[in-house]
C-alpha positions as CSV (number, residue, x, y, z in Angstrom):
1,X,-15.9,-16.6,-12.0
2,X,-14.9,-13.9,-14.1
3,X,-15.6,-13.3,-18.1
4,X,-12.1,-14.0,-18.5
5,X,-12.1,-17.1,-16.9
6,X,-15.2,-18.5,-18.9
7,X,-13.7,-17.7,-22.4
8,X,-10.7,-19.2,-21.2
9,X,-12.7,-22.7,-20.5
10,X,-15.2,-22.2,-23.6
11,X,-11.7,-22.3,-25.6
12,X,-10.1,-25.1,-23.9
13,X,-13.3,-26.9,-24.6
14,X,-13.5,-26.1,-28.2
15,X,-9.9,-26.7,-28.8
16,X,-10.0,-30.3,-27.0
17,X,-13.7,-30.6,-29.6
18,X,-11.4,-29.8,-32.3
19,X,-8.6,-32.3,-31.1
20,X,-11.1,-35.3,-31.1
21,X,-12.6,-34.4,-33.8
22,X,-9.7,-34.4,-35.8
23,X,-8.2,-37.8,-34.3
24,X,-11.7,-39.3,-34.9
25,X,-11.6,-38.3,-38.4
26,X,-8.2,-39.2,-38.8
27,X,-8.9,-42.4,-37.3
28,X,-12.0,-43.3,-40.0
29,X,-9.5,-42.4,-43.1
30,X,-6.9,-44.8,-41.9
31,X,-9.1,-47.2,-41.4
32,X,-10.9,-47.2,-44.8
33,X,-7.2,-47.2,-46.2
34,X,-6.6,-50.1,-44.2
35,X,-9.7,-51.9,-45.8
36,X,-8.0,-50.6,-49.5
37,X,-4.5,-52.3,-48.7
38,X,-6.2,-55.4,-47.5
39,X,-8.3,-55.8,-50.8
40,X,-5.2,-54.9,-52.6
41,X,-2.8,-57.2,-51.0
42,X,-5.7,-60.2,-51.2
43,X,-6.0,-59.3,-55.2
44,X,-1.7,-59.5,-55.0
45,X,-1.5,-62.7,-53.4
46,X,-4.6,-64.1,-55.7
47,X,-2.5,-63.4,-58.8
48,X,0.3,-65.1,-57.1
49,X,-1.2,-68.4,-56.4
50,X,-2.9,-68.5,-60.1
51,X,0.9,-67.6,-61.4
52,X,1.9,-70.5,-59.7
53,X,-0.6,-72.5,-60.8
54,X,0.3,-71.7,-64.4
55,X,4.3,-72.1,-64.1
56,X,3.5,-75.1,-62.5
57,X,1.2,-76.1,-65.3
58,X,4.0,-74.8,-67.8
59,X,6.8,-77.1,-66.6
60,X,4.6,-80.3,-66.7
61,X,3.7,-79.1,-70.4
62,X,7.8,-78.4,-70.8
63,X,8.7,-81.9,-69.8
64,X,5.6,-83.3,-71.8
65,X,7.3,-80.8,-74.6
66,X,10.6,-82.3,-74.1
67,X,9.5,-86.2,-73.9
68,X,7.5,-85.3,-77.1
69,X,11.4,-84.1,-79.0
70,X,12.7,-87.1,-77.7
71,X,10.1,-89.3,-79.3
72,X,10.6,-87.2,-82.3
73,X,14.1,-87.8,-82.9
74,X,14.3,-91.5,-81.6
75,X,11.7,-92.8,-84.0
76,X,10.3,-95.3,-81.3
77,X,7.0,-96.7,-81.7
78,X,5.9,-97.1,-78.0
79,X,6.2,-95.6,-74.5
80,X,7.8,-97.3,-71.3
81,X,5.8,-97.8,-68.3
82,X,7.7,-95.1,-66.8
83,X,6.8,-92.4,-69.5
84,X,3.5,-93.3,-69.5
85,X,3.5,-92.6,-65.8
86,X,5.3,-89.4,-66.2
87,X,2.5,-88.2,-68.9
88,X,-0.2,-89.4,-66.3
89,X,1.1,-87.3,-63.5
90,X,1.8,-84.5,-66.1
91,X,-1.8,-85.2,-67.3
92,X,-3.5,-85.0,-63.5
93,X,-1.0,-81.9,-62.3
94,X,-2.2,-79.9,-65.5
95,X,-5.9,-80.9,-65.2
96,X,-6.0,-79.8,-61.8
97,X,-4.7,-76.6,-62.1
98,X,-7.2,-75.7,-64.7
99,X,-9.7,-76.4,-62.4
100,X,-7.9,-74.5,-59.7
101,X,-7.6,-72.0,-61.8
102,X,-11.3,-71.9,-63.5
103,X,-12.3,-72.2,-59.6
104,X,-10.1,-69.0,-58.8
105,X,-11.9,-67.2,-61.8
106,X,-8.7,-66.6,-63.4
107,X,-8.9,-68.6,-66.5
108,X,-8.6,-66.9,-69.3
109,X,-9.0,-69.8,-72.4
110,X,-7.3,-70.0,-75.5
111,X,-5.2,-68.9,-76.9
112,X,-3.7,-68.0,-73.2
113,X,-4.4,-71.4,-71.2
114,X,-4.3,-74.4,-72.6
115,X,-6.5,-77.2,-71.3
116,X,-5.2,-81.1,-71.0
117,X,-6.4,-82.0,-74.3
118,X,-5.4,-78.4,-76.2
119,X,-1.6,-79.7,-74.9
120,X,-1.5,-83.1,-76.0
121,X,-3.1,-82.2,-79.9
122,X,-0.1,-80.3,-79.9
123,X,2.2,-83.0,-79.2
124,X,1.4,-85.5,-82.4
125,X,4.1,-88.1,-81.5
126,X,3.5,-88.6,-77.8
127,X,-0.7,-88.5,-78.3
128,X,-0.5,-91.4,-80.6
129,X,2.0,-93.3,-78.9
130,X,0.2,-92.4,-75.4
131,X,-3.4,-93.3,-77.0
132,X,-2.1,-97.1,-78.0
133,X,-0.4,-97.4,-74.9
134,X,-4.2,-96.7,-73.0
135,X,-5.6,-99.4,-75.5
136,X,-3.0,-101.7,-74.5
137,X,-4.6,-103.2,-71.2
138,X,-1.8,-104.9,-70.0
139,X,0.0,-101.5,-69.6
140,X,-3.1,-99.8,-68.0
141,X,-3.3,-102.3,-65.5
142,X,0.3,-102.3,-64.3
143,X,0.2,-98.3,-63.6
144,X,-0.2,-97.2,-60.2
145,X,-2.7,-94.1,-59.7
146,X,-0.4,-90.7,-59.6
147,X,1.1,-88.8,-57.1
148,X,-0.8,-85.3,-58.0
149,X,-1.8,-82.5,-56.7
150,X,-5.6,-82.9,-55.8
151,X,-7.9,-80.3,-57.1
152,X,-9.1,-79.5,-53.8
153,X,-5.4,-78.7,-52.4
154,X,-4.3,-77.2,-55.7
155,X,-2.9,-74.1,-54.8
156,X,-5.3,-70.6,-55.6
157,X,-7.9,-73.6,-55.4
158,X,-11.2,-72.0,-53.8
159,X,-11.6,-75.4,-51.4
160,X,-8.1,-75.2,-50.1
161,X,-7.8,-73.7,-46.6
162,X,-4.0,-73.0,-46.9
163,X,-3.0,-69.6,-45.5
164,X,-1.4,-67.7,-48.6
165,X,1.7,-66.6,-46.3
166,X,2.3,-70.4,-45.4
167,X,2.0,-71.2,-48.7
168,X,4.1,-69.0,-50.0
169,X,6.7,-69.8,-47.5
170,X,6.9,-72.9,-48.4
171,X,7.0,-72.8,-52.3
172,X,9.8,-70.6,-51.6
173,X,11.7,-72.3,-49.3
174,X,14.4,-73.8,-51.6
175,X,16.5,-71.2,-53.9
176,X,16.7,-71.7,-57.6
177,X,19.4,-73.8,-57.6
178,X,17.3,-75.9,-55.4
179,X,19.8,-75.5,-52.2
180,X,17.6,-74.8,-49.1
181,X,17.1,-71.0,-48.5
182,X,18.2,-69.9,-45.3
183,X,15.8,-66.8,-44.9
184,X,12.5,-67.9,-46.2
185,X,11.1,-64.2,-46.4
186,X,13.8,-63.8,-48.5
187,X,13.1,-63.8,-52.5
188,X,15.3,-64.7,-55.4
């Protein structure tokens, strides 16, 4: 073997070194950005569930909101069976997602989120007529337990075992104007 030879391999050698040395190392940063994007996209799809738990809770408080300027203007001095069952759903969805949401560690309190009973002081008309209509036990008894969501399968809530993707594909599966969406990755 000649000099030449030897400084030939010694080079080769330190040049393949240098190769895997770099793709190792280019290997460990991708992989800690991996971990990065993972928490991020975990954080993202956290603030997503607890957004949807609080536009859900905001459209049970709109059509509380909306029975309470009916009231208002009618001047009526009790509640049908049917409203009272509307305000107990709208009661059990919004109570629930509190929880879901004081679960997810995403509550932030007044003035911001508004618990069952915050809600309903702010609706005079429909509290008193909804407080006689619970004192009136022949109502009480005729009312069938609501259809809710259960805390434990509240969306964002830290017992449910839904896969956020699944979920999401679902709760956007129909486009606003509530026709079915043909491409459910697809957002409106």
């Amino acid at each position: 073997m000649t000099v030449a030879q030897i400084l030939i391999g010694s080079l080769l050698l330190t040049v393949l070194f240098g190769v895997g040395f770099s793709y190792y190392s280019n290997a460990q940063k991708m992989l800690s950005i991996r971990r990065e994007l993972d928490k991020l996209q975990a954080q993202a799809r956290s603030a997503h569930a607890c957004s949807l738990l609080r536009n859900e809770r905001a459209r049970c408080h709109l059509e509380l909101q909306s029975l309470e300027a009916e009231l208002s203007t009618s001047g009526r001095t009790a509640l049908s069976v049917d409203e009272i069952k509307r305000v107990e759903l709208s009661r059990t969805t919004i109570k629930n997602c509190v929880e879901a949401l004081k679960g997810a560690k995403d509550w932030l309190g007044l003035p911001f989120d508004l618990e069952w009973v915050d809600m309903l002081e702010r609706l005079p008309h429909l509290d008193k007529l909804y407080r006689q209509s619970l004192d009136n036990p022949v109502l009480v008894t005729s009312l069938e337990p609501p259809d809710a969501i259960a805390p434990e399968n509240a969306i964002g809530s830290p017992d449910a075992r839904t896969d956020f993707n699944t979920l999401e594909a679902t709760l956007l599966d129909t486009s606003p104007g509530g026709f079915p969406n043909p491409d459910p990755k697809r957002t409106f």
